[in-house]
C-alpha positions in Angstrom: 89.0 102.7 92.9 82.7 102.5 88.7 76.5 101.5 85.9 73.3 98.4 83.8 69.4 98.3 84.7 67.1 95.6 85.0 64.5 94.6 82.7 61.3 92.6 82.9 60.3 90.8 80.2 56.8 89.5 80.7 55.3 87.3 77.5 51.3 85.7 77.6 49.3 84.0 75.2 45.9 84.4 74.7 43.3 82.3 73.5 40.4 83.6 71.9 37.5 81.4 70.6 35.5 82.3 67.6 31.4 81.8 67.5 30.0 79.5 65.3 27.6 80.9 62.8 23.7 80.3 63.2 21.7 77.2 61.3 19.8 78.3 58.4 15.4 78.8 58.9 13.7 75.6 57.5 13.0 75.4 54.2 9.2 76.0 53.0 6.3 73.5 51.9 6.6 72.3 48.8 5.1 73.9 45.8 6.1 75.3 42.2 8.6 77.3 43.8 8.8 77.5 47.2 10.4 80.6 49.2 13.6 80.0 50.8 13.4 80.6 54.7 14.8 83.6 56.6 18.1 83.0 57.2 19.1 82.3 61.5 20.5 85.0 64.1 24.3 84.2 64.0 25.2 82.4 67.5 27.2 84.1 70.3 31.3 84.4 70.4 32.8 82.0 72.7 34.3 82.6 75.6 37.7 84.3 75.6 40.6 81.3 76.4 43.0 81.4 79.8 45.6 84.6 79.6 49.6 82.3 79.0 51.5 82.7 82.0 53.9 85.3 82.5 57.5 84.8 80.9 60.5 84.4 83.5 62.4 87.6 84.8 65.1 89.0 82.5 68.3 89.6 84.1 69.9 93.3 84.6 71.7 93.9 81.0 72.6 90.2 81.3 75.2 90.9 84.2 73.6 90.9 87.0 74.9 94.3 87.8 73.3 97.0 89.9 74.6 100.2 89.8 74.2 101.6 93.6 75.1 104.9 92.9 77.7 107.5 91.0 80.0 109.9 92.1 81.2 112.8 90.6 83.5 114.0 87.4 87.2 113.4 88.4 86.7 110.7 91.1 86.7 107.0 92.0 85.1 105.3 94.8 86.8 104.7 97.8 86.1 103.4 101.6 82.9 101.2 100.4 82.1 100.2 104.4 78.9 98.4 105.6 78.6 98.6 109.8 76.9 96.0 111.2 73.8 98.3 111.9 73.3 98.0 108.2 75.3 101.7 107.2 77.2 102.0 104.0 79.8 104.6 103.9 81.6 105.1 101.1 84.1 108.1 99.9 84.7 110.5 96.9 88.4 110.4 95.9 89.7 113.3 94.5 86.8 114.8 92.4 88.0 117.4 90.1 88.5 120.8 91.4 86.2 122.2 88.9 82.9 120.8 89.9 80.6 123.6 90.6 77.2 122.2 91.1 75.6 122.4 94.5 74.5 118.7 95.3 70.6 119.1 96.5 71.3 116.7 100.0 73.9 118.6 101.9 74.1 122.1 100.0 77.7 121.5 99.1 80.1 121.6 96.3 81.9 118.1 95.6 85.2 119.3 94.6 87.2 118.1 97.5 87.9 114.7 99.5 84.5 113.5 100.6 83.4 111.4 102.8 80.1 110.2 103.4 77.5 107.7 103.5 74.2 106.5 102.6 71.3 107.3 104.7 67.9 106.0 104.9 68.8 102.1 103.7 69.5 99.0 105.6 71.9 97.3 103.6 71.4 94.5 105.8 67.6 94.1 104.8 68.2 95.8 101.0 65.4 94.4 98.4 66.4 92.0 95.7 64.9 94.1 93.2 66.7 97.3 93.3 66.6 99.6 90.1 69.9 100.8 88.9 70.7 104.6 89.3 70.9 106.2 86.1 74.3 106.9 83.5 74.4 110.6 84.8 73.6 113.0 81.5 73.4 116.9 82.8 76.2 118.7 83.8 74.4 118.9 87.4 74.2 115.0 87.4 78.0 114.5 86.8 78.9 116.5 89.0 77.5 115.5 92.3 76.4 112.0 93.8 73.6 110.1 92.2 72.3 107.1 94.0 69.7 104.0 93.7 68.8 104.1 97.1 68.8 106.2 100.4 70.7 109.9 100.0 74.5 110.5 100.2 74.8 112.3 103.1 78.5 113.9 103.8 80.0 113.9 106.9 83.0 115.8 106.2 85.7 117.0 102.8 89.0 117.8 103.1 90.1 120.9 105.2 87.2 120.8 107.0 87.7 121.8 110.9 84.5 121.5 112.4 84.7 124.9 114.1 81.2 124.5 115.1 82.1 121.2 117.9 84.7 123.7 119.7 87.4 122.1 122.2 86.4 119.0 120.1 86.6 120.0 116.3 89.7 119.9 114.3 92.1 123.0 113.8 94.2 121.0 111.7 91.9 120.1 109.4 90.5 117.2 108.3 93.5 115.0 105.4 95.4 117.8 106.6 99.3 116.7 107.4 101.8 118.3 109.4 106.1 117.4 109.6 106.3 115.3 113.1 109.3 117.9 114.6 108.6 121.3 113.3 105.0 121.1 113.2 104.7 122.7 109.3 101.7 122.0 106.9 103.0 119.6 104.1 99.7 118.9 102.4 95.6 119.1 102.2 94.9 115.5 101.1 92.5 115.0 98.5 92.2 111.1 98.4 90.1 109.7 101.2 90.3 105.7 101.2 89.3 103.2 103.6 86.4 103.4 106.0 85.9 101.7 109.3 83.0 101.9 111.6 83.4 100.9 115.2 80.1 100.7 117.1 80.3 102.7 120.7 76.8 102.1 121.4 73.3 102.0 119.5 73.4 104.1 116.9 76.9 105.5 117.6 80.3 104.8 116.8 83.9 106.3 115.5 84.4 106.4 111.6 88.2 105.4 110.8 89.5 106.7 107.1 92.5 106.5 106.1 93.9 109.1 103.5 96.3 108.2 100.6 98.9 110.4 100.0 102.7 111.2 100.5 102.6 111.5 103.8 99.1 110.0 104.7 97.0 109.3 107.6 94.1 108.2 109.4 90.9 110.2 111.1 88.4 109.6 113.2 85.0 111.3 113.3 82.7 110.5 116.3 79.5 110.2 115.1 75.6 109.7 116.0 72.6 108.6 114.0 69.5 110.2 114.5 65.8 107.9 114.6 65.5 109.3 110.4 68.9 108.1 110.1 71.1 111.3 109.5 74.2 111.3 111.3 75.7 114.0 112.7 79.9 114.5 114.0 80.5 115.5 117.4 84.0 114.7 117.5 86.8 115.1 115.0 90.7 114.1 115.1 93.5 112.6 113.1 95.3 109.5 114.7 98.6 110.2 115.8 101.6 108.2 113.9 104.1 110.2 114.9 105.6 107.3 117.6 106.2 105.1 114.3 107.6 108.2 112.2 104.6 108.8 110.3 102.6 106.7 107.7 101.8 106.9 104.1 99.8 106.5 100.9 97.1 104.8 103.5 95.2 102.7 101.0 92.1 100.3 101.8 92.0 98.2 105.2 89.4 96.2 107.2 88.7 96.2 111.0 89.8 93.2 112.8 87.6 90.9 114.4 89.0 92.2 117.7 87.6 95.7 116.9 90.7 97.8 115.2 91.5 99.3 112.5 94.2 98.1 110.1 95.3 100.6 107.8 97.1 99.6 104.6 100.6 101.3 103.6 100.4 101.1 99.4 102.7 103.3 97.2 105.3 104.4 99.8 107.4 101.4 98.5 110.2 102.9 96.1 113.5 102.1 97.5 115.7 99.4 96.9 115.0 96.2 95.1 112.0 96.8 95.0 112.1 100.3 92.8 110.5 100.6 89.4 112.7 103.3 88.7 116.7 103.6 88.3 116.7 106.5 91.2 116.9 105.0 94.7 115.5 105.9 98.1 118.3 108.3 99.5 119.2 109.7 95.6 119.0 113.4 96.2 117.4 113.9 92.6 114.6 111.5 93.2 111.8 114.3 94.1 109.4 110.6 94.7 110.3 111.3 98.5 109.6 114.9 98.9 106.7 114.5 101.3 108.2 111.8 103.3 111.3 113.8 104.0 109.3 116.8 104.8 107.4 114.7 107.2 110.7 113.6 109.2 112.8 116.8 108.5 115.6 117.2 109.5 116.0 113.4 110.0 116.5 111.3 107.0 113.6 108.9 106.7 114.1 105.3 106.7 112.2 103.1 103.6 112.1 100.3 106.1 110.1 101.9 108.3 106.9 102.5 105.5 105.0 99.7 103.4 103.1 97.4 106.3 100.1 96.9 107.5 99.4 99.4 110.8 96.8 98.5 113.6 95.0 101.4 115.5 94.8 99.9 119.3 92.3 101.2 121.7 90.7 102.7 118.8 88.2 104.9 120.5 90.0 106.3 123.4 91.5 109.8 123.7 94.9 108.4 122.8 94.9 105.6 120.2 97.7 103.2 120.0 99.4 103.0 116.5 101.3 99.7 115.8 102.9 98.6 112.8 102.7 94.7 111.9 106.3 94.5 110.2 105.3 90.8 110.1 102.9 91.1 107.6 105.7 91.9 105.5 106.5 95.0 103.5 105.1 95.9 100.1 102.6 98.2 98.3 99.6 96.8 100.8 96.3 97.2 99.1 93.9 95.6 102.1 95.1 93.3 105.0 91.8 91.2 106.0 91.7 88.8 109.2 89.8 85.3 109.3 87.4 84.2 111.9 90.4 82.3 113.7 91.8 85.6 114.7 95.7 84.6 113.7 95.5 84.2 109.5 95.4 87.5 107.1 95.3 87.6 103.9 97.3 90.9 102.4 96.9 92.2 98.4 100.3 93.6 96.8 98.8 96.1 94.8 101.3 96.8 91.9 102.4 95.2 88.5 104.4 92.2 89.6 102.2 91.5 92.5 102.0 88.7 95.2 98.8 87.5 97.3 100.8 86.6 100.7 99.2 85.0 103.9 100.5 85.6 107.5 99.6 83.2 110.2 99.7 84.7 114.0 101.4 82.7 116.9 98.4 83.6 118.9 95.2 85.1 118.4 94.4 88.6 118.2 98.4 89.3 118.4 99.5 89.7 114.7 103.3 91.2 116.3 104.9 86.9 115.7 104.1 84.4 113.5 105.0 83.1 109.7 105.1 84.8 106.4 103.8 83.3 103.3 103.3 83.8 99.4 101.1 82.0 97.0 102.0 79.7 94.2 99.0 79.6 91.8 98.6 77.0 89.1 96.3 78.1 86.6 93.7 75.8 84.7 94.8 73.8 81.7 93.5 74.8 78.6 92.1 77.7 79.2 93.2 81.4 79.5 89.9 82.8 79.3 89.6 85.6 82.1 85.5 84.8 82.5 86.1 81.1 83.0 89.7 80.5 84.4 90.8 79.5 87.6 94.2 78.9 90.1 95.0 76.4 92.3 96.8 77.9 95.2 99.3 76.6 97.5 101.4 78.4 100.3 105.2 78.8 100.1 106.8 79.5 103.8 108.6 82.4 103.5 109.6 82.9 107.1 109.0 83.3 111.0 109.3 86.0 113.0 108.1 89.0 115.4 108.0 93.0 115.3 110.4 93.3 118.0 113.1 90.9 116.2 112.0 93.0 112.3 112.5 96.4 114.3 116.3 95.4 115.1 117.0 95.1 111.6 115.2 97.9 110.2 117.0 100.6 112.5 120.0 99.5 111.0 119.0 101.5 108.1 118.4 104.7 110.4 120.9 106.7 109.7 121.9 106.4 106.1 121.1 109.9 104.2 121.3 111.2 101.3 125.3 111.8 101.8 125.5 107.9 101.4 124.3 107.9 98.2 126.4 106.4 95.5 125.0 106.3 91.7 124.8 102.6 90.8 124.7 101.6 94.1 122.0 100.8 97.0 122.4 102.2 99.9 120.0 99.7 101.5 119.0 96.1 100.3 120.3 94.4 96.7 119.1 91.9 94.6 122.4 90.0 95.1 121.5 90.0 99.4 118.0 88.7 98.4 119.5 86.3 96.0 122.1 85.0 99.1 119.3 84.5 101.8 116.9 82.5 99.0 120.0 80.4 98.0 120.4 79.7 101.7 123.8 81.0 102.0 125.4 81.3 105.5 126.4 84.5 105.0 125.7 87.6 103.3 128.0 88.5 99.5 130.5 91.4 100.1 129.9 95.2 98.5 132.5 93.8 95.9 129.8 90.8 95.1 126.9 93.0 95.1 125.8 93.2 98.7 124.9 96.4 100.4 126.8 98.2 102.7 124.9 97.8 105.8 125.0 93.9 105.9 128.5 93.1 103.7 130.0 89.5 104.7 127.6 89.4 108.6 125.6 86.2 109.3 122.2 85.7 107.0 118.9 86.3 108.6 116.1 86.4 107.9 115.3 90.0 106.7 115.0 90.1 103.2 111.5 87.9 103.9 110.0 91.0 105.5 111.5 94.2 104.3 112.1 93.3 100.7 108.9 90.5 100.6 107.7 90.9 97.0 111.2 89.6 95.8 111.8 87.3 98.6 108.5 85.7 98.0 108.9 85.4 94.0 112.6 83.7 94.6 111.3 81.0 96.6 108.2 80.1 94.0 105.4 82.3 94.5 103.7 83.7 91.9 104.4 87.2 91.8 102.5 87.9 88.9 99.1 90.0 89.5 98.6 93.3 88.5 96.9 95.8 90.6 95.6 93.4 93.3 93.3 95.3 94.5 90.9 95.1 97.5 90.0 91.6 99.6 87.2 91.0 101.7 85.0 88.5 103.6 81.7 88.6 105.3 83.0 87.3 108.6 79.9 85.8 109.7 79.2 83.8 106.3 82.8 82.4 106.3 82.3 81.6 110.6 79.1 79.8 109.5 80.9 78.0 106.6 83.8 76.7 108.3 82.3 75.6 112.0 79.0 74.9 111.5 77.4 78.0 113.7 74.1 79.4 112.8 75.3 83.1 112.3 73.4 84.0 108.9 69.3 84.0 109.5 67.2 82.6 106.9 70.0 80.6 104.8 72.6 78.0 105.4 76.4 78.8 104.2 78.1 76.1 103.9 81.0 77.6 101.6 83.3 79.9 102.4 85.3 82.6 100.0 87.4 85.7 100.0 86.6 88.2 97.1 89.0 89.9 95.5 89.1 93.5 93.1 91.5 93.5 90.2 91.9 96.5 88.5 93.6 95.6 86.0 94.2 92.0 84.3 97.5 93.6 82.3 100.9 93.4 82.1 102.5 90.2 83.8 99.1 88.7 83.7 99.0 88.6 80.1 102.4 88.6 78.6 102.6 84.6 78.1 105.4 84.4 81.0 104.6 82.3 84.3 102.1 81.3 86.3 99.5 83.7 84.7 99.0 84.1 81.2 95.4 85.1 80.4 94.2 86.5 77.2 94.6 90.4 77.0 90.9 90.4 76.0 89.2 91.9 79.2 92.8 94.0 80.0 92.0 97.3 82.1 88.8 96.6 82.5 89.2 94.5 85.3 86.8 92.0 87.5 86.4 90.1 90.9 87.3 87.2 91.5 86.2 84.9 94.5 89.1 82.2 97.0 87.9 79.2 98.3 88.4 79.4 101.9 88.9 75.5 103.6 88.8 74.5 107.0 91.7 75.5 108.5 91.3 79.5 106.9 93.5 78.7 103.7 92.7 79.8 100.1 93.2 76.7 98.1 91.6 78.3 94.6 91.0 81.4 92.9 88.1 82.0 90.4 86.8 84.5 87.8 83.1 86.0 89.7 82.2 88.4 87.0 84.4 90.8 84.6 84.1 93.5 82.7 83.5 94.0 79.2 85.4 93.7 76.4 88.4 96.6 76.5 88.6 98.2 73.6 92.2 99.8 72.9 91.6 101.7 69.9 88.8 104.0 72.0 89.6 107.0 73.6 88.7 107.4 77.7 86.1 106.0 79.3 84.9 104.1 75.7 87.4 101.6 76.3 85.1 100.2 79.3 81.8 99.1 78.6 79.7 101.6 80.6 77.2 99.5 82.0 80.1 96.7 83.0 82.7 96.9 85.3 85.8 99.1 84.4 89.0 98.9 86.7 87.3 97.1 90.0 89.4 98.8 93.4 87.5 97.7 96.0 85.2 95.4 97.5 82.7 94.8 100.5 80.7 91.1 100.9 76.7 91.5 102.4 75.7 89.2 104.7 73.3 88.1 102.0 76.2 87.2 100.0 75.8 89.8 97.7 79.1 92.3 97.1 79.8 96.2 96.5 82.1 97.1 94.1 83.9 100.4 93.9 85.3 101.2 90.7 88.6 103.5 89.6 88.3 103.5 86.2 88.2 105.6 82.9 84.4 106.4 83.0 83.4 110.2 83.5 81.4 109.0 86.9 82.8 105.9 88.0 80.3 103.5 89.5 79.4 102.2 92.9 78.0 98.2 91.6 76.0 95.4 93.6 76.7 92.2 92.3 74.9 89.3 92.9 77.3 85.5 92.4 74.2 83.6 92.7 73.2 85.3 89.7 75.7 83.0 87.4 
């Protein structure tokens, strides 16, 4: 989840204008030979001519890139957050271990999960003109934070207890995970991943991060902000998942309009169908699960039960709610992001193979019933260009339901172990009962057909739309087709604004509406010639944004290129292959409310980049 500097060019043309020389004496009477006058004083230069006016502004390396700030050898940039207060918080995601340098703002060593943010700035009333930080060079400047504006202040790394808050610090540790039933360390997490700032007052609020790894979870610090702007913890916890068996690999996320957290459930999806291995879920030789089935020991974890979007209710009491939205379907989720209509979210399958899907609430601000959906994209004629082409996008219906009704089906699945395992064989879902359900079949194929053994010959339903989604989806028509579909966001107010008409952004009207989205990658099934997508491989790895039209009723109907990164070139080693003053392997992104967007690479550079990116600029 990564650097270019403006220039002024300034051009003026002078005018200078010469003096004439003087007129020559008068000649003398005339005689025999008369004497030829003294020659005149030469006349005065002119006067100098107006200065040309200055030339027009030169744009930032010709991208319109700012680069915001660095972080250290080893990591990428995670949890890019702006509050409404103006506060950008962003994260250090697994630096390397051997970073020794003592960063001059906080006196610590960056070698850990990090979590901070940056102090001192308004990003709400940031300058246009902001000059790039610099391509760190020392060994000190690689190896700690290096920002463009304000200071990177940390507010805590991983293992951290806050020993000095008492009653309220955290014994645990902070990314530290324990098994639900016997209460044994599995794991100090290193990858720290979506922030989320929820206001409790002025200039105080709880920080949500999520932390990305097998198991995972969420904290929460409880934080104040002093009148300089340095914040300071006085509370410190991680959010209990235990009443939905635990979570994992908690990616990005957003907070709803309503005030909660979602959290995003990415890589825990290895099971069934879905697998991009021969070993299955329940295979005792398949070490992928390790850390789940720690985390449930001695019960067998179920794969149903991992891979959805999870909402943190009543966020910032003593007990917060955990509820997972098995309606949003199940998948590697990147980033789950709710529109100003409080029912449609949009969700990014980040994985090769990928699908963009849309889920539409019955009611508002209750995302546990409503309809399932995946995108069909129709890319431009003629071109294949990744700077300059574009998808049309309509919305297949997948299928309607509610957690309650999802939760039925998925404790089906409770107690298979790894006793059921049979090589060749799925314990859980098959291609074949994915195939039945999309065909429309009445009933589900028999084991001797292909179907699995928990479902052989009973009535179809309508499961396979929301435990096995990214194949559901790509058998009725969607496009499933991106790889690494990375981070989506919106500036609520500028799409509110857009859409009905209210005067929510000062100083500017917005009268269009758009989702941005991070692609790490534009590789793979996006290039091979196959499908919906087939771009050229020029920009590959490298990445870019790209930006949905939003229309009035909250639906993306198009998907365009914002800006990319360089050239990739394959036959470079590391982070040559990405232009270092361009974009290399985009993971997340945040929209202003000045338009602009942050960009948080994960890329191949040494110091991956945090970016500011004007679209106006183009």
């Amino acid at each position: 989840m990564k650097r270019v500097a403006y220039s002024l060019i300034a051009a003026a043309i002078t005018l200078a204008l010469t003096g004439c020389d003087g007129d020559e004496g008068e000649q003398g009477q005339a005689g025999p030979v008369g004497e030829v006058g003294t020659p005149g004083v030469d006349g005065s230069n002119g006067t100098d001519g107006v200065d040309g006016e200055n030339g027009v502004d030169g744009s930032n390396g010709g991208s319109g890139l700012t680069r915001l700030a660095t972080v250290p050898a080893g990591a990428e940039v995670t949890g890019i957050f702006l509050s409404e207060m103006g506060d950008l918080f962003f994260n250090v995601q697994h630096p390397s271990d051997t970073n020794t340098a003592t960063d001059n703002v906080n006196n610590k060593v960056i070698n850990r999960g990090t979590v901070g943010v940056l102090r001192g700035i308004n990003f709400n009333n940031l300058p246009k003109n902001i000059v790039s930080s610099p391509v760190p060079e020392s060994d000190f400047e690689r190896q700690v934070v290096i920002s463009a504006v304000g200071e990177y202040q940390i507010l805590g790394q991983t293992g951290d207890t806050y020993s000095e808050l008492g009653d309220n610090g955290l014994a645990g540790g902070l990314g530290v995970h324990y098994g639900i039933n016997n209460n044994q360390k599995i794991l100090e997490n290193n990858n720290p991943d979506f922030n989320g700032f929820i206001a409790s007052g002025e200039n105080e609020g709880y920080l949500f991060t999520n932390w990305e790894s097998y198991p995972g979870g969420v904290s929460r610090l409880k934080m104040s902000k002093s009148a300089q702007g340095a914040w300071s913890v006085t509370d410190a916890m991680m959010i209990d998942f235990d009443g939905v068996k635990g979570t994992a690999a908690n990616c990005f996320g957003s907070v709803s309009p309503w005030g909660t957290p979602l959290t995003s459930e990415e890589w825990i999806v290895n099971s069934t169908v879905d697998s991009t291995t021969d070993a299955s879920w329940n295979d005792p030789a398949d070490t992928a699960t390790d850390g789940i089935e720690a985390l449930t020991a001695p019960d067998f974890p179920n794969p149903y039960r991992y891979g959805y979007t999870a909402e943190i209710k009543n966020p910032t009491t003593d007990t917060p709610d955990v509820v997972k939205h098995f309606t949003i379907g199940r998948y590697e989720h990147e980033n789950s992001v709710v529109m100003p209509d409080r029912r449609t979210v949009y969700s990014s399958q980040d994985d090769t193979g990928g699908v963009m899907f849309k889920f539409i609430a019955d009611q508002p601000e209750d995302l546990s019933a409503g309809t399932l959906y995946g995108a069909k994209l129709t890319q431009d004629v003629g071109l294949n260009e990744p700077t300059v082409t574009g998808f049309d996008v309509e919305w297949v219906e997948l299928a309607t339901s509610t957690n309650a009704n999802i939760e039925t089906w998925i404790s089906e699945y409770d107690n298979i172990t790894s006793d059921d395992y049979v090589e060749g064989k799925t314990s859980y879902m098959s291609m074949a009962d994915v195939q039945a359900w999309a065909n429309g079949d009445a009933t589900y194929p028999a084991e001797a057909d292909g179907g699995s053994p928990v479902t052989a010959g009973k009535p179809m339903d309508n499961r396979a739309a929301f435990l096995e989604s990214r194949q559901a989806a790509r058998l009725k028509g969607a496009t499933a087709e991106w790889r690494k579909l990375e981070g989506i966001s919106i500036n609520h107010d500028r799409v509110l604004e857009a859409i009905t008409g209210q005067d929510m952004i000062a100083d500017e009207v917005v009268n269009k509406a758009y989702m941005y989205i991070g692609i790490a990658d534009l590789d793979n099934t996006m290039i091979d010639d196959e499908g919906d997508i087939q771009l050229s491989s020029r920009v590959k790895d490298c990445g870019g944004v790209y930006r949905a039209h939003i229309d009035s009723n909250y639906s993306l109907t198009r998907i365009e290129p914002v800006v990319m990164g360089a050239t990739y070139r394959s036959t470079l080693n590391g982070a040559e292959r990405c232009d270092v003053d361009q974009l290399s392997q985009p993971d997340n992104v945040i929209v202003m409310r000045d338009g602009r967007i942050i960009i948080g690479e994960d890329g191949f550079q040494e110091n991956n980049t945090l970016w500011m990116y004007d679209p106006k600029s183009k």
